[in-house]
The first five atom37 places (N, CA, C, CB, O) and aatype in JSON, in Angstrom:
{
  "aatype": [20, 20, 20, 20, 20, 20, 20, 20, 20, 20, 20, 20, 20, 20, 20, 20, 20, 20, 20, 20, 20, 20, 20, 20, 20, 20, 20, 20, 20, 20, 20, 20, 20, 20, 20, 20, 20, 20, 20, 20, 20, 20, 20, 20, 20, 20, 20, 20, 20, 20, 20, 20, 20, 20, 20, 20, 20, 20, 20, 20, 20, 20, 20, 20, 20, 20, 20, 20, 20, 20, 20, 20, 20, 20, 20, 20, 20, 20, 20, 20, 20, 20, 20, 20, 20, 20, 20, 20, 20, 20, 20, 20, 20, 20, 20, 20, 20, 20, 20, 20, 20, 20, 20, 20, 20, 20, 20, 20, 20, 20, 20, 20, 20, 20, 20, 20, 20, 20, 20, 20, 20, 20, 20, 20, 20, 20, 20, 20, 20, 20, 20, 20, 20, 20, 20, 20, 20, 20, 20],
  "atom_mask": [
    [1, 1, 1, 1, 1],
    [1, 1, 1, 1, 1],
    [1, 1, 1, 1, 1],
    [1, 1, 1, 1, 1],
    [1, 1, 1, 1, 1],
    [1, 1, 1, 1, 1],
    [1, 1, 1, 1, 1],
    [1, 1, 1, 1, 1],
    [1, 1, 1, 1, 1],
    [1, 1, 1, 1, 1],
    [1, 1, 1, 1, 1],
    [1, 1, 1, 1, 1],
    [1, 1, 1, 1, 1],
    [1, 1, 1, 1, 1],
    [1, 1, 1, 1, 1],
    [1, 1, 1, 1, 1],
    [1, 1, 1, 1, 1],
    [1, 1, 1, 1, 1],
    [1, 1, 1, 1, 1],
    [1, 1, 1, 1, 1],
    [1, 1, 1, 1, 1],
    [1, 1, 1, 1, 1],
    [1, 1, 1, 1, 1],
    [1, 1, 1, 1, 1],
    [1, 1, 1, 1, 1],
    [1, 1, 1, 1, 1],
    [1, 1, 1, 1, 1],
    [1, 1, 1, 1, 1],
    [1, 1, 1, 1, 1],
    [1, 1, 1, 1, 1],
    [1, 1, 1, 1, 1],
    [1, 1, 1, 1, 1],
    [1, 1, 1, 1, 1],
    [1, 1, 1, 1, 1],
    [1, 1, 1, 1, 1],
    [1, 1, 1, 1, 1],
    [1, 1, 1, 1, 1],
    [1, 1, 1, 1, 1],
    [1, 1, 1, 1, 1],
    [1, 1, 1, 1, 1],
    [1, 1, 1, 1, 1],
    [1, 1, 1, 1, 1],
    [1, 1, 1, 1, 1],
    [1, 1, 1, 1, 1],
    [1, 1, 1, 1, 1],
    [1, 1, 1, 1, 1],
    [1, 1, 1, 1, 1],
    [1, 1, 1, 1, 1],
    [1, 1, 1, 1, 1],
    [1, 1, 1, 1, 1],
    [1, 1, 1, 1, 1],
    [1, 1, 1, 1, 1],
    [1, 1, 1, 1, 1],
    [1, 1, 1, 1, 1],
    [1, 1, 1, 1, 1],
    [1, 1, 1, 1, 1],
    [1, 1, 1, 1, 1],
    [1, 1, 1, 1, 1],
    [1, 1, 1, 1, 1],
    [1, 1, 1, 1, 1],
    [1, 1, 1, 1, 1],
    [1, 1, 1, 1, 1],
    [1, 1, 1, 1, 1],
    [1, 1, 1, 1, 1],
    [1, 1, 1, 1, 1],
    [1, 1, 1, 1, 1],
    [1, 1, 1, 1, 1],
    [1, 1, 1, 1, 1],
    [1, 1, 1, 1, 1],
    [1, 1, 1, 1, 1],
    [1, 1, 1, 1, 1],
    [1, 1, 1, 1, 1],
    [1, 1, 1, 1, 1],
    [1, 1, 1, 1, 1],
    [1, 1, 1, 1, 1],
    [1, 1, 1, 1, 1],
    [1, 1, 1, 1, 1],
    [1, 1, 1, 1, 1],
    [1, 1, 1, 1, 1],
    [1, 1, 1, 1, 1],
    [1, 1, 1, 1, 1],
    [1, 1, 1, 1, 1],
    [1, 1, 1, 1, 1],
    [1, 1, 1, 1, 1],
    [1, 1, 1, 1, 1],
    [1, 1, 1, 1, 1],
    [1, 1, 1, 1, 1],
    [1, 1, 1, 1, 1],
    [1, 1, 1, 1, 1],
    [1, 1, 1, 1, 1],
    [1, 1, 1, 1, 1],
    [1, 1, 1, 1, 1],
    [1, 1, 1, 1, 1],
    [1, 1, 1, 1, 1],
    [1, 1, 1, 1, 1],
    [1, 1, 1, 1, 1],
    [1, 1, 1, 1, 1],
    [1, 1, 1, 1, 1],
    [1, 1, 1, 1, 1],
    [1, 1, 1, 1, 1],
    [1, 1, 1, 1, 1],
    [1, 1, 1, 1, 1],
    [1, 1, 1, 1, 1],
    [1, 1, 1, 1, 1],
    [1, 1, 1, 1, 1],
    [1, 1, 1, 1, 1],
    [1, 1, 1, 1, 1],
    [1, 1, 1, 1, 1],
    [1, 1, 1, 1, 1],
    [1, 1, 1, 1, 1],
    [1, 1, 1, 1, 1],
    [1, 1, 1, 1, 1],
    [1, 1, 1, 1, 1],
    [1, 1, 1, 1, 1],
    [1, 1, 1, 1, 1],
    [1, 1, 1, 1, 1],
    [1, 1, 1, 1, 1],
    [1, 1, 1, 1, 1],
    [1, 1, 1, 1, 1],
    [1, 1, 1, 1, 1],
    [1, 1, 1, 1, 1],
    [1, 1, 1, 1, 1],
    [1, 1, 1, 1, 1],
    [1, 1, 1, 1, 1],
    [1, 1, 1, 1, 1],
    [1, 1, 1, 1, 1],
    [1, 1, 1, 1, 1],
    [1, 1, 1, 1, 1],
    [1, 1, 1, 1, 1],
    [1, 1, 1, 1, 1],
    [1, 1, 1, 1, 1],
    [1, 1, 1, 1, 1],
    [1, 1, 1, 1, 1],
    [1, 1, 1, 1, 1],
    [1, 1, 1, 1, 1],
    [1, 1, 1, 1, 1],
    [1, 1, 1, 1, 1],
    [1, 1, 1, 1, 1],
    [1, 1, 1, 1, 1]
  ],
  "atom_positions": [
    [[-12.22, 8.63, -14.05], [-11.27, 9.7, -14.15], [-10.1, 9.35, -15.05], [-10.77, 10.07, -12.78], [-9.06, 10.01, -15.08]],
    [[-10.36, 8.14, -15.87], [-9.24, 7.9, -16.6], [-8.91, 8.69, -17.45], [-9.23, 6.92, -17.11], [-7.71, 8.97, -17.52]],
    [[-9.82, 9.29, -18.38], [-9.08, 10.38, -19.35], [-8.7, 12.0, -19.08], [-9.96, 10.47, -20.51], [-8.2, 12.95, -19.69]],
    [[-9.18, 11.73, -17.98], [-8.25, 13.01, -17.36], [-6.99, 12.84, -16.72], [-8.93, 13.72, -16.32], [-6.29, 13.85, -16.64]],
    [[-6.47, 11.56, -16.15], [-5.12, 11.08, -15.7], [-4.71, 10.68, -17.2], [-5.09, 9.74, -14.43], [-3.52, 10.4, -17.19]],
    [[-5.11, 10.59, -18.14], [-4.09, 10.41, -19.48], [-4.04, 11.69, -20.06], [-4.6, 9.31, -20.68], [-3.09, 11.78, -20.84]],
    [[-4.85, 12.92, -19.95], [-4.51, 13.85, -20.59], [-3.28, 14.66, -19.68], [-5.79, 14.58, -20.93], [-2.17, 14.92, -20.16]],
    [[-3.66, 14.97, -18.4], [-2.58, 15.13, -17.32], [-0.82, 14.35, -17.98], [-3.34, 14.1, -15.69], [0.19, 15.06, -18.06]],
    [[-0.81, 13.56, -18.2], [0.23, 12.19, -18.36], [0.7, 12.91, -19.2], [-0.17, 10.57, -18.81], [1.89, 13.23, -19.09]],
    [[-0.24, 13.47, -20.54], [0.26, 13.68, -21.49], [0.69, 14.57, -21.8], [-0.14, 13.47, -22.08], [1.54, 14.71, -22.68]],
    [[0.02, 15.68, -20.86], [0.54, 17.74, -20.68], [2.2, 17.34, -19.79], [-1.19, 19.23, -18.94], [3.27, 17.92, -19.99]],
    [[1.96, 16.13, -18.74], [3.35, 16.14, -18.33], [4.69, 15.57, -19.03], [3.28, 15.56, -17.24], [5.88, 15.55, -18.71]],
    [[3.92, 15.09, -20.19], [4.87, 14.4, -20.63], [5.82, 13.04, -20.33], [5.36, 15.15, -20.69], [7.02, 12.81, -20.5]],
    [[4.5, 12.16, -19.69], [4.83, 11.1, -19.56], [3.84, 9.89, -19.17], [5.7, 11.31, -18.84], [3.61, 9.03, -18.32]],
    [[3.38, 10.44, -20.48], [2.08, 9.35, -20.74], [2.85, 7.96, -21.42], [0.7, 10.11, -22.04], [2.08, 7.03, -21.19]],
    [[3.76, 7.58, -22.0], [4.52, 6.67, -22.63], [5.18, 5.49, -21.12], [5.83, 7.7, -23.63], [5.6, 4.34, -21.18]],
    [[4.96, 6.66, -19.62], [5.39, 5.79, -18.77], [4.3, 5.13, -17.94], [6.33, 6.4, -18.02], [4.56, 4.19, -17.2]],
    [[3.24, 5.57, -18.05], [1.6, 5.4, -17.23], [0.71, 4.07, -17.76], [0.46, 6.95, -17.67], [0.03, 3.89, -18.77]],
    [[0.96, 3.46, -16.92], [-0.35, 2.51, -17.71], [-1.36, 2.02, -16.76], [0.2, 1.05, -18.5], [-1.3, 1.47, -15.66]],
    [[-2.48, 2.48, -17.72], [-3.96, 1.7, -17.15], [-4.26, 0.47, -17.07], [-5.02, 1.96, -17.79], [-4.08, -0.05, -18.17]],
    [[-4.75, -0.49, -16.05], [-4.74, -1.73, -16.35], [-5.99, -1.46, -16.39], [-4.12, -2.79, -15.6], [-6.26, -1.55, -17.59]],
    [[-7.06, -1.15, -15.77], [-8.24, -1.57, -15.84], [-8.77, -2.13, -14.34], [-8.23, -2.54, -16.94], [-8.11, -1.92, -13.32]],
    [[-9.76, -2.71, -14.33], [-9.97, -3.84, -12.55], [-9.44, -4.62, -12.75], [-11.3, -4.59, -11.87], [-9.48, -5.19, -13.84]],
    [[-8.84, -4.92, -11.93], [-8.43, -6.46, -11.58], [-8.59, -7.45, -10.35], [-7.2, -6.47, -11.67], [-8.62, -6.85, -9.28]],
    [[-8.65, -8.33, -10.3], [-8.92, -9.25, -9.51], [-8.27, -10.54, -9.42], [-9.99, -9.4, -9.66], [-8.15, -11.18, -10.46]],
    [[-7.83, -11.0, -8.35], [-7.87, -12.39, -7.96], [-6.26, -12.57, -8.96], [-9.62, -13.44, -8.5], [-5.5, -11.65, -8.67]],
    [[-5.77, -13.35, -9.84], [-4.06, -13.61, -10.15], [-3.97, -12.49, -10.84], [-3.44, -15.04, -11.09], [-3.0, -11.87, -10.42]],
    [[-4.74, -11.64, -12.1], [-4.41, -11.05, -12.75], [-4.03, -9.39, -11.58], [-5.45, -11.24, -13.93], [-3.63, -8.46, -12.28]],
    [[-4.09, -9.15, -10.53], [-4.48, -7.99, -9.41], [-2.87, -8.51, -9.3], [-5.99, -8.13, -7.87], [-1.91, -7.93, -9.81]],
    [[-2.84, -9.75, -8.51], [-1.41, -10.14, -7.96], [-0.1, -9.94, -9.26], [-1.54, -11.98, -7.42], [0.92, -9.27, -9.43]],
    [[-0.65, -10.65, -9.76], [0.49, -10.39, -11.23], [0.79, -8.93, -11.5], [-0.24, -10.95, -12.84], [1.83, -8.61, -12.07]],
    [[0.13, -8.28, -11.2], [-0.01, -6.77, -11.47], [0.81, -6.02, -10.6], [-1.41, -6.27, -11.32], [1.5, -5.05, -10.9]],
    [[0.66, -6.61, -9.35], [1.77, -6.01, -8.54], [2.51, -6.58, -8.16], [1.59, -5.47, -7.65], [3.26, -6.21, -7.26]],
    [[2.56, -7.5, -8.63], [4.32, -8.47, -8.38], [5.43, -7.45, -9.79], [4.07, -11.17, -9.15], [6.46, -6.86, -9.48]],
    [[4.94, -7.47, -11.06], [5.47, -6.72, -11.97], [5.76, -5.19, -11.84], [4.75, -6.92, -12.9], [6.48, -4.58, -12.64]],
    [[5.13, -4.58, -10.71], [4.9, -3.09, -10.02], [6.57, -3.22, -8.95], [2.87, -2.98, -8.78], [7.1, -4.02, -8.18]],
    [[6.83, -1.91, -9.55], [7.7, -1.12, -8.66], [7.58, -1.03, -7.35], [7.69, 0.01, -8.96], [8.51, -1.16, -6.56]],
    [[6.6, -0.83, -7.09], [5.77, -0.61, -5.86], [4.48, 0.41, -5.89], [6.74, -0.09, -4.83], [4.18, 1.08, -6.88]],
    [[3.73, 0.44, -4.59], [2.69, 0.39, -4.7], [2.33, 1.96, -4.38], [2.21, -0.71, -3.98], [3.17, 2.15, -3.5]],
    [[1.76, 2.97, -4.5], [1.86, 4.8, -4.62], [0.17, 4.51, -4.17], [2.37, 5.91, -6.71], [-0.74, 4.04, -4.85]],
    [[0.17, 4.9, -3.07], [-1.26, 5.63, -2.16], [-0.95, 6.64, -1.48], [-1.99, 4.78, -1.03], [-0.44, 6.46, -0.38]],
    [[-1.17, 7.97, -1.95], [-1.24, 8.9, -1.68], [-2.66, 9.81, -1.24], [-0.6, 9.14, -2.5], [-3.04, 10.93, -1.58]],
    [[-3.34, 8.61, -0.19], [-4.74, 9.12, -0.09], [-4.8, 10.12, 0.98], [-5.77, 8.01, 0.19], [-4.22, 10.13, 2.06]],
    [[-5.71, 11.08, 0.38], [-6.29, 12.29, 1.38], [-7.3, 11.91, 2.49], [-7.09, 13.4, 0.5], [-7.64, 12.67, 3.39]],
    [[-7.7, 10.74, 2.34], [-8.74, 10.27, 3.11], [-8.05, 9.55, 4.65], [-9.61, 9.15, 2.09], [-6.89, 9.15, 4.78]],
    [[-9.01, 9.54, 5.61], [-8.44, 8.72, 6.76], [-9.15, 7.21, 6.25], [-8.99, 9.39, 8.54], [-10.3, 6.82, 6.47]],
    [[-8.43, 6.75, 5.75], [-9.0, 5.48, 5.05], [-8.74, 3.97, 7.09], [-7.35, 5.0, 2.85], [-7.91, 3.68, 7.95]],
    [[-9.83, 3.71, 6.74], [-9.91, 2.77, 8.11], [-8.89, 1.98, 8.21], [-11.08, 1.84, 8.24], [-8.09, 2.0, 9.15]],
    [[-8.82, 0.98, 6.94], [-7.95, -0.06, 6.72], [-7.35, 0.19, 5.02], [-8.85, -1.58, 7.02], [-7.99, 0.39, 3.99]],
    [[-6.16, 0.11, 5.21], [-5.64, -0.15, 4.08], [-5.33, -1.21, 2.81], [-5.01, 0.08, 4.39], [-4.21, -1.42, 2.34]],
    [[-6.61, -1.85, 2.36], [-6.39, -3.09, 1.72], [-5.67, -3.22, 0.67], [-7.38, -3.58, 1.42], [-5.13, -4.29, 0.41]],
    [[-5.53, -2.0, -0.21], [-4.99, -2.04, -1.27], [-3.62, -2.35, -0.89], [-5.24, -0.92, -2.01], [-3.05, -3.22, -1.55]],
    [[-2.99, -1.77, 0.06], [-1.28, -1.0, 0.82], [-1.37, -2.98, 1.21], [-1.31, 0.95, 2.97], [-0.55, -3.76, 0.73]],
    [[-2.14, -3.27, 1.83], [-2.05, -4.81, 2.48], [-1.48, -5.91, 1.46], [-3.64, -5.35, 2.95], [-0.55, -6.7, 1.62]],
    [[-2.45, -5.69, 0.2], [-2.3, -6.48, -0.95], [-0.84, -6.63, -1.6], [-3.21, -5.92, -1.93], [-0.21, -7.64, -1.93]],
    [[-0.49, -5.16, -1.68], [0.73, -4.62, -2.21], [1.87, -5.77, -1.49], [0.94, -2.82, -1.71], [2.55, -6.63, -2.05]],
    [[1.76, -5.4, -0.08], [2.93, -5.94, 0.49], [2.79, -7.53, 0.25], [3.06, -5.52, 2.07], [3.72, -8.17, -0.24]],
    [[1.41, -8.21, 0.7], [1.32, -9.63, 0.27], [1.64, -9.97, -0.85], [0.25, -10.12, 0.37], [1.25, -11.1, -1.13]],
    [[2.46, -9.18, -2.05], [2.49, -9.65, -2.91], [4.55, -9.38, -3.15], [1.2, -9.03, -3.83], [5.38, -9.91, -3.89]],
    [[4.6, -8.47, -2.25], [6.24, -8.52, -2.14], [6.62, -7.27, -2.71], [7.02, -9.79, -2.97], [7.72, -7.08, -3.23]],
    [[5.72, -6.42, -2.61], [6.03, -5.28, -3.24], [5.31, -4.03, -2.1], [5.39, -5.36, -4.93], [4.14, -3.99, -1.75]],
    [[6.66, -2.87, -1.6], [6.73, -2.07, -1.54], [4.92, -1.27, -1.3], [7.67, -1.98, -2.51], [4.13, -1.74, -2.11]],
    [[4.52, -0.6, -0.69], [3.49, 0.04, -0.44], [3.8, 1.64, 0.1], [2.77, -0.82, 0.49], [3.86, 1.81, 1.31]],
    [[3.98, 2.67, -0.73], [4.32, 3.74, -0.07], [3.09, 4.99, -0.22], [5.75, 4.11, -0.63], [2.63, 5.59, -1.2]],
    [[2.74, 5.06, 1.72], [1.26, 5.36, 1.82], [1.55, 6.59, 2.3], [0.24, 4.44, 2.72], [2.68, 7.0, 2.61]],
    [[0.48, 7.2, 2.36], [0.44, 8.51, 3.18], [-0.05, 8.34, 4.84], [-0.67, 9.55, 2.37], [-0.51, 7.34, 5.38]],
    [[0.15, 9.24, 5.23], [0.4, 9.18, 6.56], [-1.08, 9.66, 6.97], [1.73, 10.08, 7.09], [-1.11, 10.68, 7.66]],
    [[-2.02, 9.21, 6.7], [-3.21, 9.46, 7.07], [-4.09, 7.96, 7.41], [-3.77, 10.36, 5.93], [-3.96, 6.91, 6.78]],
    [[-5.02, 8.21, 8.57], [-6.02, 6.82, 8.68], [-5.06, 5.8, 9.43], [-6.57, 6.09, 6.96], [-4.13, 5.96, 10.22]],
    [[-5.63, 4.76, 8.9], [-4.6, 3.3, 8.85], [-3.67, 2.75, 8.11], [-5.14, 2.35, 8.76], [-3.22, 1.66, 8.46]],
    [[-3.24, 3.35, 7.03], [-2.26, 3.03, 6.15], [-1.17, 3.15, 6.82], [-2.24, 3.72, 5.01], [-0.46, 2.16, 6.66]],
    [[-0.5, 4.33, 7.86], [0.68, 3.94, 8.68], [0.4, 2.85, 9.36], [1.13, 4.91, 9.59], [1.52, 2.37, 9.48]],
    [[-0.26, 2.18, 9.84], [0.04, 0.87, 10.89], [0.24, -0.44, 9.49], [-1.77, 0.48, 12.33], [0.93, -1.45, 9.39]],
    [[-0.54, 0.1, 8.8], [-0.25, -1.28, 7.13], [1.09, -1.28, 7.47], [-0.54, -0.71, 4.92], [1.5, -2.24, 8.12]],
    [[1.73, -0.54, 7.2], [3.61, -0.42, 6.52], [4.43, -0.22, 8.04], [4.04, 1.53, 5.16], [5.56, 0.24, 8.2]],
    [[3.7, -0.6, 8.83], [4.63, -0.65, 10.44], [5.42, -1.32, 10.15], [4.09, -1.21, 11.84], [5.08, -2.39, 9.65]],
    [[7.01, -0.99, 10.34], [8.26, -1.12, 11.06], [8.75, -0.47, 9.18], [8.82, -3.13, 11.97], [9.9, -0.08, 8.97]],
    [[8.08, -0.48, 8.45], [8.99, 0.18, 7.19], [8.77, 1.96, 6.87], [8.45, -0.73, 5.62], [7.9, 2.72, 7.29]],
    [[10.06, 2.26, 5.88], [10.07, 3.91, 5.42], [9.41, 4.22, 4.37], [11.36, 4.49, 5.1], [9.93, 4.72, 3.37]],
    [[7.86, 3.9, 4.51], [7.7, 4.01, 3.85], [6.17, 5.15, 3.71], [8.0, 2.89, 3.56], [5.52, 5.24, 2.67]],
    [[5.94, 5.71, 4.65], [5.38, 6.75, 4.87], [5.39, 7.96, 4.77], [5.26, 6.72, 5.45], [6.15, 8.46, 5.59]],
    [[4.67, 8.97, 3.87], [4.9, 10.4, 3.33], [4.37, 10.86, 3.58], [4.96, 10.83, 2.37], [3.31, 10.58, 3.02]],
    [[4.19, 12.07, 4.62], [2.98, 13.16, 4.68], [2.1, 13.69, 3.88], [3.29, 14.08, 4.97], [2.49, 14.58, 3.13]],
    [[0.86, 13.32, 3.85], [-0.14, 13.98, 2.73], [0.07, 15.37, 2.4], [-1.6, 13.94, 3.18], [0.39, 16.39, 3.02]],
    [[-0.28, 15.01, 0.89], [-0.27, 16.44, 0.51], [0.88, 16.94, -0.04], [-0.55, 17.23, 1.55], [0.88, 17.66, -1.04]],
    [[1.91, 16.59, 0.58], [4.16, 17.16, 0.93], [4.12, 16.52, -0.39], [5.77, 16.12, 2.66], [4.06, 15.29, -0.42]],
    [[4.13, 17.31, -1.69], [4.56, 17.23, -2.67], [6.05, 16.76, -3.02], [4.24, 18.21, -3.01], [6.51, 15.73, -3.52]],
    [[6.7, 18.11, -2.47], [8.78, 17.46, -2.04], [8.72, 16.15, -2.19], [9.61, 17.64, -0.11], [9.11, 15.39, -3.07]],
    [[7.93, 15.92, -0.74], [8.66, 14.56, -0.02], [7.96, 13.2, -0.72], [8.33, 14.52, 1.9], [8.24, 12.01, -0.66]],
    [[6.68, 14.13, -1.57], [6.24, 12.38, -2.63], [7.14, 12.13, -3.33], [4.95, 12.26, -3.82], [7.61, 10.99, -3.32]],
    [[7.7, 13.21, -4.25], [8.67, 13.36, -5.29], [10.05, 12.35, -4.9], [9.05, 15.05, -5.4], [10.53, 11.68, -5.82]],
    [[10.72, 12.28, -3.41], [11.42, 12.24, -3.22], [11.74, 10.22, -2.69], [11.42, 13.49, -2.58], [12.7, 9.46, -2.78]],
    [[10.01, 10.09, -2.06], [9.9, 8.8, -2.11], [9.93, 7.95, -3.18], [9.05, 8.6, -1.65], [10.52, 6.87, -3.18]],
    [[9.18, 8.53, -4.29], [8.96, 7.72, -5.02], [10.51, 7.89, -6.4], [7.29, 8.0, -5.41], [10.8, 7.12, -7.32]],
    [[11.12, 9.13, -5.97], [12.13, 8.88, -6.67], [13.21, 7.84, -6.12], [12.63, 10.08, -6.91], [13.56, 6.95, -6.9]],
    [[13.8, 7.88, -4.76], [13.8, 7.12, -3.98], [13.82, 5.62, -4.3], [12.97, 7.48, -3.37], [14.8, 4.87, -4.34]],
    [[12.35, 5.29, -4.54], [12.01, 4.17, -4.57], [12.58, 3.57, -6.22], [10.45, 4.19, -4.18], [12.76, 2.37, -6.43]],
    [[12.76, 4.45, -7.1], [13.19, 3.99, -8.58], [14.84, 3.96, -8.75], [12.52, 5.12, -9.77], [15.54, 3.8, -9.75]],
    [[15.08, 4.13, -7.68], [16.6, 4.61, -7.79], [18.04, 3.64, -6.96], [16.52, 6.22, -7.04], [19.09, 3.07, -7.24]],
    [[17.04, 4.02, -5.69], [17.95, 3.48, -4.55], [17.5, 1.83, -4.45], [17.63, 4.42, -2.93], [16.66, 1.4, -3.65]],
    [[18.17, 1.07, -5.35], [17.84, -0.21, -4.81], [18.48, -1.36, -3.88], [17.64, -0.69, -5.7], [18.26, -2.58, -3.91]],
    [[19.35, -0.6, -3.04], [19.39, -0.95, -2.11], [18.6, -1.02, -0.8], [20.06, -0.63, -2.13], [18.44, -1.95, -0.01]],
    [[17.99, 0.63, -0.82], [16.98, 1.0, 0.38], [15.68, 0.0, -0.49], [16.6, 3.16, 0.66], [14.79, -0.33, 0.3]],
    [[15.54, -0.32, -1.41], [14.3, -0.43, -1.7], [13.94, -1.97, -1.43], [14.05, 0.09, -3.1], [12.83, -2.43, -1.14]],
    [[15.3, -2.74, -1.6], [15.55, -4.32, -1.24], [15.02, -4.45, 0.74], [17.78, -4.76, -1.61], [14.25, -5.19, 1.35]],
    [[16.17, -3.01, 1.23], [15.86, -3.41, 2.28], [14.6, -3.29, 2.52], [16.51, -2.98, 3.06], [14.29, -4.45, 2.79]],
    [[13.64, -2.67, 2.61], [12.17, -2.24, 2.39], [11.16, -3.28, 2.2], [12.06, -1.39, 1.22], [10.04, -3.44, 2.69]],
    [[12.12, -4.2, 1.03], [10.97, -5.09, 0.57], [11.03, -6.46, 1.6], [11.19, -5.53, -1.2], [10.06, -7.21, 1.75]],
    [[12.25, -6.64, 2.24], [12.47, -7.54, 3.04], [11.35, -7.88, 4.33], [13.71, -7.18, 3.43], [10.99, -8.86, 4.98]],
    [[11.0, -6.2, 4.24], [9.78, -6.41, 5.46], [8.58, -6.61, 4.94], [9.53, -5.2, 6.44], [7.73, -6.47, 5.82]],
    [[8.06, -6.93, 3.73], [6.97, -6.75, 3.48], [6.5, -8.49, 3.8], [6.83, -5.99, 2.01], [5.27, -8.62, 3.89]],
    [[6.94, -9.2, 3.9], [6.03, -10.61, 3.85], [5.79, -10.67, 6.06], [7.45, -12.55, 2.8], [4.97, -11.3, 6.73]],
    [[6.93, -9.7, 6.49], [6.47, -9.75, 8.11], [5.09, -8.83, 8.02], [7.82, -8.94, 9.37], [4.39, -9.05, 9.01]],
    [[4.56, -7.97, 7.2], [4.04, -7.08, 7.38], [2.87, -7.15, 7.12], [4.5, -6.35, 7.0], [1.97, -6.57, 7.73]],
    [[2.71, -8.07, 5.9], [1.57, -8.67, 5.52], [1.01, -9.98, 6.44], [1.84, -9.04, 4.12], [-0.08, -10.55, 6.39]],
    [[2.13, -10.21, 7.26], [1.5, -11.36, 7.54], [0.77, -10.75, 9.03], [2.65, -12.77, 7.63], [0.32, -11.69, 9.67]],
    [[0.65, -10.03, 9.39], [-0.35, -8.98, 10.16], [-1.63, -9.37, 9.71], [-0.12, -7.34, 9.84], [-2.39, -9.8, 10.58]],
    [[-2.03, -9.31, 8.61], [-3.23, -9.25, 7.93], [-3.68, -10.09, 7.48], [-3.33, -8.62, 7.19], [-4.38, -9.9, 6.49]],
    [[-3.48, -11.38, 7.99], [-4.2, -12.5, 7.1], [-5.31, -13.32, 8.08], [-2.94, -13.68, 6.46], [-5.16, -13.57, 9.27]],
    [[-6.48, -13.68, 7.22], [-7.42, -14.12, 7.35], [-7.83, -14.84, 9.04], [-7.35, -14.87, 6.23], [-8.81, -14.54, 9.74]],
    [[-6.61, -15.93, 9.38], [-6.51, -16.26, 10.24], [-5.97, -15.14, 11.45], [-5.95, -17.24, 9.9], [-6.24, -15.35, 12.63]],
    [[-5.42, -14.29, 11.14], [-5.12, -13.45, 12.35], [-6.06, -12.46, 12.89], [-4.01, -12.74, 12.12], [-6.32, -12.01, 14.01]],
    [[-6.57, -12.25, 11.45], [-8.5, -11.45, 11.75], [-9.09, -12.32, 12.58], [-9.81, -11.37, 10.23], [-9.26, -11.83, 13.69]],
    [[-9.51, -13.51, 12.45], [-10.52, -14.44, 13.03], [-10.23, -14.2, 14.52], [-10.36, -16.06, 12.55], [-10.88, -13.61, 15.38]],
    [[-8.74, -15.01, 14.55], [-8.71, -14.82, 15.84], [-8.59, -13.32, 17.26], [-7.79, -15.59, 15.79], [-8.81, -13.35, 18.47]],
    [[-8.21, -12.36, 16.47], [-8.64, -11.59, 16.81], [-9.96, -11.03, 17.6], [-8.42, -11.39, 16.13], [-10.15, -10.57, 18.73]],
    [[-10.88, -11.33, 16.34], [-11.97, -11.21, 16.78], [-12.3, -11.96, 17.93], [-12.68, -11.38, 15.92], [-12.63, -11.42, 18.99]],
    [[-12.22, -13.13, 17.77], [-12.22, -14.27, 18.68], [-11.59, -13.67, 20.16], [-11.27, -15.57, 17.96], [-12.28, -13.76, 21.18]],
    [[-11.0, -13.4, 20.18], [-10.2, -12.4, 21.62], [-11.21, -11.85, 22.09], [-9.01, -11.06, 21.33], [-11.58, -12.21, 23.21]],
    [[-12.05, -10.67, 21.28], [-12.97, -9.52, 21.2], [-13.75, -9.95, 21.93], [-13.54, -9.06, 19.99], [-13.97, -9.57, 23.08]],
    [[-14.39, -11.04, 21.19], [-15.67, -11.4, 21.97], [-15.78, -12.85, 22.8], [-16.81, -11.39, 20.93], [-16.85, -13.45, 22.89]],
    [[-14.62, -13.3, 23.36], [-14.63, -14.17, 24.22], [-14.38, -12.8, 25.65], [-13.37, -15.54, 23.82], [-14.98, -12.95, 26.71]],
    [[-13.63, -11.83, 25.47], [-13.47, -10.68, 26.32], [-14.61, -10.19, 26.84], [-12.86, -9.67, 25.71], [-14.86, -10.15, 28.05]],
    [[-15.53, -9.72, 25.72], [-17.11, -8.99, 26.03], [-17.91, -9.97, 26.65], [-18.01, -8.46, 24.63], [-18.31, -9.79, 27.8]],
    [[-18.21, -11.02, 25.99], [-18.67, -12.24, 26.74], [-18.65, -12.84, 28.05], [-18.27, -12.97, 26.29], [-19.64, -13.09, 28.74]],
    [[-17.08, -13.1, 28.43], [-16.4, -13.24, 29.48], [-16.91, -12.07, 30.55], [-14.92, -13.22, 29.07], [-17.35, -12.4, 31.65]],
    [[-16.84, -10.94, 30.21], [-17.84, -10.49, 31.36], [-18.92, -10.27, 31.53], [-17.71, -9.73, 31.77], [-19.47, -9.72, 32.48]],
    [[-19.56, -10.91, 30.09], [-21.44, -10.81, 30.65], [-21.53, -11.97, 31.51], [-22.89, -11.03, 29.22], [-22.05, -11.77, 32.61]],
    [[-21.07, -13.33, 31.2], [-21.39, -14.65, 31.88], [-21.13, -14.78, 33.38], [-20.61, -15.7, 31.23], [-21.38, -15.84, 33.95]]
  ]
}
């Protein structure tokens, strides 16, 4: 869908501010959003888990999701949640977010508590809970 988000860019007149990176992965992904404003998911979907919104914050940057799925529990305890769809109120976050850098410092302050929700070791053990629980009452 890329040349239809650059022709869009360009009817809006602000294709000079849009840029495509392409895939990324692994430092060049991180580098990408360490240099990012922050991170714009505005998904229509009830998305399960939010990895992209996860990444964002592990990287110290801002994740501002829509309020659908699991992306609100990603960005728990921050403002950074917009009702799908609420055009206004995208407009207003993400202006918000380019503007106010004070709210946006405070914002970012939570992101390394927020991410740290999500890391590898807290999955495991998790799981580990799960099924010492299910287990625990078959035995």
């Amino acid at each position: 869908m890329e040349s239809a988000y650059r022709a869009l860019g360009a009817d809006l007149g602000i294709a000079d501010q849009v840029r495509f990176r392409g895939p990324l992965i692994g430092a060049p992904l991180a580098e990408a959003m360490r240099s990012s404003l922050a991170l714009v998911l505005p998904s229509a979907c009830d998305e399960a888990f939010g990895i992209v919104a996860a990444e964002a914050l592990s990287c110290g940057r801002l994740a501002i999701v829509s309020n659908r799925g699991g992306l609100p529990e990603v960005v728990e305890g921050m403002d950074t949640v917009v009702p799908e769809g609420d055009i206004p109120a995208w407009a207003a976050a993400l202006t918000r977010a380019a503007s106010d850098a004070a709210w946006r410092t405070s914002q970012e302050r939570h992101t390394a508590t927020a991410a740290a929700r999500f890391t590898p070791d807290r999955f495991v053990a998790g799981y580990l809970r799960v099924y010492e629980k299910v287990l625990g009452d078959i035995v």
